[in-house]
C-alpha positions in Angstrom: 47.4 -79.3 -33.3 49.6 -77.7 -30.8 52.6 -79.6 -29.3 54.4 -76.5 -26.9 53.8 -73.0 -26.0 56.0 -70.6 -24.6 54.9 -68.0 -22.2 56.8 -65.2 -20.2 56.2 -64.5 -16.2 55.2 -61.1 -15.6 57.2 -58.9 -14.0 56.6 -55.9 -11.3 57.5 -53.4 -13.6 54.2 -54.4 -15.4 52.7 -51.9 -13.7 54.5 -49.4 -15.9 53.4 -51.2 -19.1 52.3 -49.1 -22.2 48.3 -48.8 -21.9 45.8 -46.4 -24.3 43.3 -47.0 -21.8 44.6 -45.3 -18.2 41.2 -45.3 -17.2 41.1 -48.7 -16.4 43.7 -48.5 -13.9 47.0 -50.0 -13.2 47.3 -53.8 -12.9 47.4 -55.7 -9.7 50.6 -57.6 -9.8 49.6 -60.4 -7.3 46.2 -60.9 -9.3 48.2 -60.7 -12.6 50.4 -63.7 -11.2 47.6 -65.6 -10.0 45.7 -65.3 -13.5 48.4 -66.1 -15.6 48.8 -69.4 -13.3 45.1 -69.9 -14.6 46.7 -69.3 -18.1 49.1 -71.8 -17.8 47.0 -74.3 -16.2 44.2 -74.0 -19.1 47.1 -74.2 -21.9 47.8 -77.5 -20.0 44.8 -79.2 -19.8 44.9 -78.8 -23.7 47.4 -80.6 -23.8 50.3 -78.8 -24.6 53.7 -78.9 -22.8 54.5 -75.1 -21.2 57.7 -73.5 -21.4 57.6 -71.0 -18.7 60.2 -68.0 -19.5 61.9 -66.4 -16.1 60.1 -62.8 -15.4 62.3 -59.9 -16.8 62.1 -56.4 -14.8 63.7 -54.7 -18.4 60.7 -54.6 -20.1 57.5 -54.0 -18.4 55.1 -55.8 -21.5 57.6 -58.8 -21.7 54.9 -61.1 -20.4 53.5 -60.6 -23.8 55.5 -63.2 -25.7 53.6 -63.3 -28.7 54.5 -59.8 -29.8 58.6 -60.2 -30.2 58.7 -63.3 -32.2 56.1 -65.4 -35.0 56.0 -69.0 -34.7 54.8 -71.4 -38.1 55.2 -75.0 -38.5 58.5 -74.5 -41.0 60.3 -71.9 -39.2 60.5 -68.8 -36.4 60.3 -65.1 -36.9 62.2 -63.1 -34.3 60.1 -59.6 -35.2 61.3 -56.0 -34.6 58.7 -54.9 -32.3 57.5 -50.9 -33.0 57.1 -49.6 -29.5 60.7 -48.7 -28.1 60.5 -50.0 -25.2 59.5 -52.9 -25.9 62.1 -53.4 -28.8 64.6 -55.3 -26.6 61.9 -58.2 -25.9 63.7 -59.3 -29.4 66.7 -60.4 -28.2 65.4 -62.4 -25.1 63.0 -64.4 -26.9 65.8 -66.2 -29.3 67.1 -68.7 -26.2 63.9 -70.3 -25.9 63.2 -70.3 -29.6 66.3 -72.2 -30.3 65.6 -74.9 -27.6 63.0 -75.6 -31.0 64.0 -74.6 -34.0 68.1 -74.9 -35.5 69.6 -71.1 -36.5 68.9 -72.2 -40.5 64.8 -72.4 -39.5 65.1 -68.8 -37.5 64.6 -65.7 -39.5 64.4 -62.3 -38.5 62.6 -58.5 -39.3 65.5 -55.8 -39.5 65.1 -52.4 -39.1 63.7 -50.3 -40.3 61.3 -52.9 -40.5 58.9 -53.2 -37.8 56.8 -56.0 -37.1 54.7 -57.1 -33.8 53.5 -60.6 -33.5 49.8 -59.4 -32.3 49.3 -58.4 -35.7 50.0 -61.6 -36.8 47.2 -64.3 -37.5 47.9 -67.7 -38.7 45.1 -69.3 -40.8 46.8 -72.8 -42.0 49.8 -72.2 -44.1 48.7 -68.6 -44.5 49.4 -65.4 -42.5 47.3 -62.2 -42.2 49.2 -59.2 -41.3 48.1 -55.8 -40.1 49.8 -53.2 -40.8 49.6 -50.8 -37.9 51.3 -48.5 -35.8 53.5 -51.4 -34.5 54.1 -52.9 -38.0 55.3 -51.1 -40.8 55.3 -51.9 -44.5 58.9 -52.9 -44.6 58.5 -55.2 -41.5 55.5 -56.2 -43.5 57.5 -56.7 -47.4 60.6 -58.8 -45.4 58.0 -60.9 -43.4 55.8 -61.7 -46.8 59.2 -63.0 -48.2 60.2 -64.8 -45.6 57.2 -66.8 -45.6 57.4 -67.5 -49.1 60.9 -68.6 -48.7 60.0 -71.3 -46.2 56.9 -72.1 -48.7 54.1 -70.4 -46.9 51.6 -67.5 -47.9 50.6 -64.3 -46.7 48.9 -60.6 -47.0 48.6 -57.4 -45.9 45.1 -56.0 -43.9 45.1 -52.3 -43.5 44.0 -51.7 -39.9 42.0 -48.3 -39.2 41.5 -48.3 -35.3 43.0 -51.2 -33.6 46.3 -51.5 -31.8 47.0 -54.8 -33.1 45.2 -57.2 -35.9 44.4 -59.9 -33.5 42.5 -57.4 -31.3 40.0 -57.3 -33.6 39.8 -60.9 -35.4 40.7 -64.4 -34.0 40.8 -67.6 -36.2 39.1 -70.7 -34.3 40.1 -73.0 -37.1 37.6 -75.0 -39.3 36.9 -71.6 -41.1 35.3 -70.0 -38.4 36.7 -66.6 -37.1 35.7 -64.7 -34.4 35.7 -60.9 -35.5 34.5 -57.3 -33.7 34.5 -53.6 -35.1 35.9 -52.9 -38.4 36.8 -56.5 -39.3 33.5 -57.6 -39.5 32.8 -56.5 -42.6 36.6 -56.8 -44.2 36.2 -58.3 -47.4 39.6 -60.1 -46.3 37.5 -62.7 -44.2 34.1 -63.1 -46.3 35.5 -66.6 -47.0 34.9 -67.4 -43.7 32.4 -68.5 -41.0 32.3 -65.3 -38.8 31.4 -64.7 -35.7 30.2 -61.2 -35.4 31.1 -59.9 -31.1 28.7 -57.4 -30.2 30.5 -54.4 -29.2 30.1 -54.1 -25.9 32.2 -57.3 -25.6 34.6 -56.4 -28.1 37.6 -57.0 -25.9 36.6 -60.7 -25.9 37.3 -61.2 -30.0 40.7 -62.0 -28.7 40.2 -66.0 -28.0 42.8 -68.5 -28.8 42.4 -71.9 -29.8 44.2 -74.9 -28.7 43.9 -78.6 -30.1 40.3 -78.3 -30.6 39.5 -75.9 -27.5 38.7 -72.4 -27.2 40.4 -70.6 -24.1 37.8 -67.1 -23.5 38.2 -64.2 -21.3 35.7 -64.6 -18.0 33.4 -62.3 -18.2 32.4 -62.0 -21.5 28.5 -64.4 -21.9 28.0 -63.4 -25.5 30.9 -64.3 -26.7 31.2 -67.1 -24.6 27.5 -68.6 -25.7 28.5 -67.9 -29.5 31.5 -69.8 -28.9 29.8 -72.7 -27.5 27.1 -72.6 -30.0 29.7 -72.9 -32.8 30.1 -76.1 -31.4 33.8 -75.5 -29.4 34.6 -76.4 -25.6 35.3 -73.6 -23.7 37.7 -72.5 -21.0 37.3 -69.6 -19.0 40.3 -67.6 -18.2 40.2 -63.8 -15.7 42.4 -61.6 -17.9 41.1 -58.5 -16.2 45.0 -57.1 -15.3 46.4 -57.3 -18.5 43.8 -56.0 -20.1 44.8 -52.7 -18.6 47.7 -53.1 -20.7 45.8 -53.3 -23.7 46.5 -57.3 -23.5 44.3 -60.3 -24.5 44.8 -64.0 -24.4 46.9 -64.6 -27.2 49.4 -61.9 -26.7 50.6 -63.9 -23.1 51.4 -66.8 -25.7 53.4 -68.6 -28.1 51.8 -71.4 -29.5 53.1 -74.0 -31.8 
């Protein structure tokens, strides 16, 4: 179960956020606000205290929290984010980290590792890493050993398309996982129950669980229905402007 999560405002600048899809558009910064308010008020009706982080006009992506820092139940991961201009997010994530965890329980990814959070998957005590073009095999070789020095697990997954791990493959708990595109037949996750996304709702793989519910993106019925049918509460949250950024529901979160 989840106690807190942190999230970051977005900013204006978010406009100017990194994006592989242009075509989409640039996001509406008023409708941004108004659906990360959603956001928030979803997280708390699952009943999780929300750390709301001041906006920061340095880095356009900032309201992506998950990306800069990994969060387990023995310690917290300040990564080295891969995408320069986003590499500063580091730094300003450590002040709200340290409101929970003492320095001896914070770790961090050194150059020239790089590691992003989004590729990051926490299944129990283990921890699935992609290794993409955000997270290097260094960032990848210092995260494995810091996991095992706290006493936790974890491996590598090669990614072949996907910006991040989590864009492709969510874990709902109870060893069901939600996966889209190439992950659906990663020998990885045959252990699992999983719950295959049709493609033209691929964006939608990227559902978070918390204490038992499942937030989705609105819009999305398939993957809404299959979520349902596997038996989970849902919550329906717009994330239309930030997916423009290439941005789903986890990425606006730290959840512990």
């Amino acid at each position: 179960m989840f106690q807190n999560v942190i999230v970051r405002r977005p900013c204006r600048a978010m406009v100017e956020g990194i994006t592989s899809c242009p075509e989409l558009g640039k996001p509406d910064y008023e409708l941004a606000l108004q659906q990360h308010d959603a956001y928030i008020a979803a997280l708390r009706q699952c009943g999780v205290q929300v750390t709301v982080l001041e906006a920061d006009e340095r880095y356009p992506d900032s309201c992506f929290v998950e990306d800069p820092a990994v969060i387990t139940r023995k310690c917290a991961i300040i990564t080295n984010p891969g995408a320069a201009s986003r590499n500063g997010e580091k730094d300003e994530i450590v002040g709200a980290v340290r409101k929970f965890f003492p320095e001896d329980k914070i770790e961090y990814i050194t150059a020239p590792g790089t590691l992003e959070g989004g590729d990051v998957m926490m299944v129990g005590d283990h921890f699935y890493v992609g290794r993409s073009a955000r997270t290097n095999a260094e960032g990848i070789r210092q995260f494995l050993a810091i996991l095992e020095k706290h006493g936790l697990t974890g491996s590598e997954v090669t990614l072949e398309k996907v910006l991040h791990l989590k864009t492709g493959v969510n874990y709902l708990e109870n060893g069901k996982m939600l996966v889209s595109g190439e992950f659906v037949a990663k020998p990885e996750f045959a252990r699992y129950e999983r719950i295959e996304i049709p493609e033209a709702e691929a964006y939608a793989a990227n559902c978070i669980w918390v204490n038992g519910t499942v937030i989705v993106p609105m819009g999305y019925p398939a993957v809404e229905a299959a979520v349902r049918a596997a038996g989970y509460p849902v919550l329906l949250v717009d994330t239309s402007e930030y997916r423009k950024l290439d941005g789903g529901l986890s990425c606006l979160s730290l959840r512990f």
